[in-house]
C-alpha positions as CSV (number, residue, x, y, z in Angstrom):
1,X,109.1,170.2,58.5
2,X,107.1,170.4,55.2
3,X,105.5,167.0,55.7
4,X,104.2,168.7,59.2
5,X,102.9,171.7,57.5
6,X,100.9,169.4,54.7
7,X,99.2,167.3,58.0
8,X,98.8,170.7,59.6
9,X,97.0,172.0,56.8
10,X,94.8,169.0,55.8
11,X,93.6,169.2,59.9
12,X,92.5,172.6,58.7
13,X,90.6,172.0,56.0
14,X,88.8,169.3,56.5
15,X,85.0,169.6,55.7
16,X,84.0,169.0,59.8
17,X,80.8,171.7,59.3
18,X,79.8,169.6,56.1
19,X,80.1,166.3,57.7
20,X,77.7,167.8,60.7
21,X,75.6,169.4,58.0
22,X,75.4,166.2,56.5
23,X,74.0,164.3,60.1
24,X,72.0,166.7,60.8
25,X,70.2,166.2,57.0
26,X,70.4,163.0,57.8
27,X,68.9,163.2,61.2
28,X,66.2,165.0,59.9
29,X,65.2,162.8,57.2
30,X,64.8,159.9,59.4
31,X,62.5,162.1,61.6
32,X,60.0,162.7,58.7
33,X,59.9,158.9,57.5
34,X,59.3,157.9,61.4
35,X,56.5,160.6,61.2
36,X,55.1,159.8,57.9
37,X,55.2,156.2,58.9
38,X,53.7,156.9,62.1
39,X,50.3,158.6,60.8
40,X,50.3,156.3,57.0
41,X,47.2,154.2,57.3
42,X,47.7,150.7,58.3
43,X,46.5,148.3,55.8
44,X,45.4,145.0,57.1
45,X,47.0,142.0,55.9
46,X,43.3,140.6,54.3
47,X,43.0,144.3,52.6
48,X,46.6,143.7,51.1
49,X,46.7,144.0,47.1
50,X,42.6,145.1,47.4
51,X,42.5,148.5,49.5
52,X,44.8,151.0,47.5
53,X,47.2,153.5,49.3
54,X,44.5,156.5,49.3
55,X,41.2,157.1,48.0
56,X,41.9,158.5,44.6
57,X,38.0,161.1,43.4
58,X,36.3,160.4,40.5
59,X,36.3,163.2,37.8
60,X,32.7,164.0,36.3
61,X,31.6,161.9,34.0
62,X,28.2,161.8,32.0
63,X,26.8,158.7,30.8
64,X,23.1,156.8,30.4
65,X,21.9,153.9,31.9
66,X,19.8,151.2,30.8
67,X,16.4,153.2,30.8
68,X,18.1,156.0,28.8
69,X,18.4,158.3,32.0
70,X,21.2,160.1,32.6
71,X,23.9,158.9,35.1
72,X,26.8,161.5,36.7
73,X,29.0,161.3,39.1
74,X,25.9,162.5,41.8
75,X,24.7,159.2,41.1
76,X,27.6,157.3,42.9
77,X,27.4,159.8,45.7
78,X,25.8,158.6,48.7
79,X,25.7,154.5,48.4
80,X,28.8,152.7,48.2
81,X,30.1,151.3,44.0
82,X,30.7,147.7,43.0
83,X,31.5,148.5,39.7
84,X,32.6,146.5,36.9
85,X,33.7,147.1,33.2
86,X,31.9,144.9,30.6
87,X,29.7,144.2,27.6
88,X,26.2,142.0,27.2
89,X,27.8,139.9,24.5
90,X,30.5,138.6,26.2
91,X,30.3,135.0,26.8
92,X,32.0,134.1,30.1
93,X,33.7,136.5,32.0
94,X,31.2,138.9,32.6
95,X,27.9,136.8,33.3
96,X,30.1,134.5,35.8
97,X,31.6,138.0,37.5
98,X,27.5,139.6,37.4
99,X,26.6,136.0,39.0
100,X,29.6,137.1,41.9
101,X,28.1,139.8,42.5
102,X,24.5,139.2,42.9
103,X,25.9,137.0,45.6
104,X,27.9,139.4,46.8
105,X,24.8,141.9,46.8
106,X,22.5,139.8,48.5
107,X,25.1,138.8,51.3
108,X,25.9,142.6,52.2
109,X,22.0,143.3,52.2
110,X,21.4,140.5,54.2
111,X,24.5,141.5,56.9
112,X,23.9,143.3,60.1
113,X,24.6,146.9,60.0
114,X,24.5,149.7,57.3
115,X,25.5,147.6,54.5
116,X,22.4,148.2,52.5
117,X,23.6,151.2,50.7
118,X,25.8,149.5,48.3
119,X,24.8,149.4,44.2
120,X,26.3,147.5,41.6
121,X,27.0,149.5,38.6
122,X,28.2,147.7,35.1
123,X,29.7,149.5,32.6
124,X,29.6,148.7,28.8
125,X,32.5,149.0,26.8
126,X,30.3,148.0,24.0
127,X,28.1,151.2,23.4
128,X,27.5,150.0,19.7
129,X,25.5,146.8,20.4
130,X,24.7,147.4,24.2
131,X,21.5,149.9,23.6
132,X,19.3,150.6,27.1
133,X,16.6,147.4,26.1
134,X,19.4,145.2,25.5
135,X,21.1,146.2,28.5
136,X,18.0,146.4,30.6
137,X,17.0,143.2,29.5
138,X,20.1,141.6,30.1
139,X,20.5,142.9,33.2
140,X,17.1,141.6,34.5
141,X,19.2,138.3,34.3
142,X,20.7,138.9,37.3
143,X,19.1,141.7,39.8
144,X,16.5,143.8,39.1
145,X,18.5,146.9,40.7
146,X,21.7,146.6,38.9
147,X,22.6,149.5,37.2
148,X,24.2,149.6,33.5
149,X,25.6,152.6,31.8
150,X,27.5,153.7,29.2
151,X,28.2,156.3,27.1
152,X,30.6,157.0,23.9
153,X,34.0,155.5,23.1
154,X,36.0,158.6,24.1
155,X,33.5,159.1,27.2
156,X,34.2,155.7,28.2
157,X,37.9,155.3,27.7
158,X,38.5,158.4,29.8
159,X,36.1,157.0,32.6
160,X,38.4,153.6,32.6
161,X,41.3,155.3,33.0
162,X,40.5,156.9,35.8
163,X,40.4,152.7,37.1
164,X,43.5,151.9,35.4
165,X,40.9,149.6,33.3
166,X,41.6,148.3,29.9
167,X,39.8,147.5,27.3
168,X,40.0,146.8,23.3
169,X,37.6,145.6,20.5
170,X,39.3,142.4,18.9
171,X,38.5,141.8,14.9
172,X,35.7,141.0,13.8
173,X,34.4,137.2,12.6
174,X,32.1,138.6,10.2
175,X,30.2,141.8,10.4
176,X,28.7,142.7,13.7
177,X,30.5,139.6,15.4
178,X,33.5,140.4,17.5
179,X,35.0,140.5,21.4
180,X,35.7,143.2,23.7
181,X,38.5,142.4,25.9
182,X,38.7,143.8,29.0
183,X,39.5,144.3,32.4
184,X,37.9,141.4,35.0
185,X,38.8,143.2,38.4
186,X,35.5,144.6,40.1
187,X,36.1,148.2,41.5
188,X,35.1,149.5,45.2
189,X,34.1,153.0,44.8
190,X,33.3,155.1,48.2
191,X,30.1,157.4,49.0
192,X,32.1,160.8,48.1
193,X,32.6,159.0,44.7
194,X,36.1,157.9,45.7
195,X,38.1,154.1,44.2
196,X,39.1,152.9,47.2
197,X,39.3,149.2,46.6
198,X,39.7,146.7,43.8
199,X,38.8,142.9,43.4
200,X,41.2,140.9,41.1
201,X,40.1,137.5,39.7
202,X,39.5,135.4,40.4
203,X,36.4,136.4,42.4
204,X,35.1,134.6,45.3
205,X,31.5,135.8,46.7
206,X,32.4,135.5,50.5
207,X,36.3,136.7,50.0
208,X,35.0,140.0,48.5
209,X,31.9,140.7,50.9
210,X,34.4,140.1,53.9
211,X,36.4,142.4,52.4
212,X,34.2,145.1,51.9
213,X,33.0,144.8,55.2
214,X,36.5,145.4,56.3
215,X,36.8,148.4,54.5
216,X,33.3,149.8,55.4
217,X,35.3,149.3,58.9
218,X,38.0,152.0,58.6
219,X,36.0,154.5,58.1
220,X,37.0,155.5,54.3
């Protein structure tokens, strides 16, 4: 008789409302991912590891170029950004990557379509030896419309992070004689002054202009 009263009672008290509570949670959760899913962008397979998961604005920023003129966030509004994080003493990476992109420039302007509003933009993390005539004159190496800037330490450090770029100046040989390392991916910035996209190395001139194409393509 007790045994049948103890069954009796655990039928009673079982948790039935938090087991439906539960399913319907459940139920509910699996709606939203479907939905979420559903209206999430669809990356291509090219753009995988290139096109990041949303557009992510630039903050104001004010820098110089390599005529001494100043250069703001307005100035990436409008044209689409290849940007990339440098200096004019480095001895490989960055004249093989400014060589990519003068390629990469002259294919897009080239290409059918509105593909001419795109600007390369390189950014010294080497403000104490890259002054505008340097720069400029460096610069002239590769395309006369290339565009370098750069600004302070603390002005640049905060622009770079905006990138998730890194950069560090290594000891010094002797005085005046060191490296900058550095990030080597390029950047894709948008016309509302947006990172959309970046390049990692190593850099191919027809990979990345196919790939920018196939951004311009969704629409971003």
């Amino acid at each position: 008789m007790e045994e049948n009263r103890q069954r009796t009672t655990m039928k009673k008290t079982f948790p039935i409302g938090t087991v439906v509570l539960f399913v319907a949670l459940l139920s509910v959760v699996l709606i939203v991912i479907g939905l979420v899913s559903s209206f999430a962008p669809k990356i291509p397979q090219e753009l995988t590891g290139v096109l990041r998961p949303a557009p992510r604005p630039l903050q104001p920023f004010i820098f110089k170029d390599q005529a001494g003129k100043l250069y703001t966030l307005a100035d990436l509004e409008g044209k689409w950004t290849l940007l990339f994080f440098g200096y004019t003493y480095c001895p490989d990476v960055c004249p093989t990557t400014l060589n990519v992109l003068t390629s990469v420039s002259e294919q897009l302007k080239a290409s059918p379509g509105s593909n001419k509003d795109v600007q390369v933009v390189f950014v010294s993390v080497d403000p104490q030896r890259d002054k505008p005539k340097v720069f400029a004159k460096y610069l002239s190496y590769f395309q006369d419309d290339f565009i370098g800037i750069t600004a302070g330490q603390d002005k640049i450090r905060a622009f770079a992070d905006q990138f998730g770029a890194m950069f560090f100046k290594e000891q010094e040989v002797d005085p005046g004689n060191y490296l900058m390392a550095h990030t080597s991916s390029i950047f894709l910035v948008n016309s509302v002054a947006e990172i959309v996209a970046s390049f990692s190395p190593p850099h191919e001139p027809d990979t990345i202009a196919s790939q920018y194409l196939a951004i311009r393509g969704l629409g971003l």
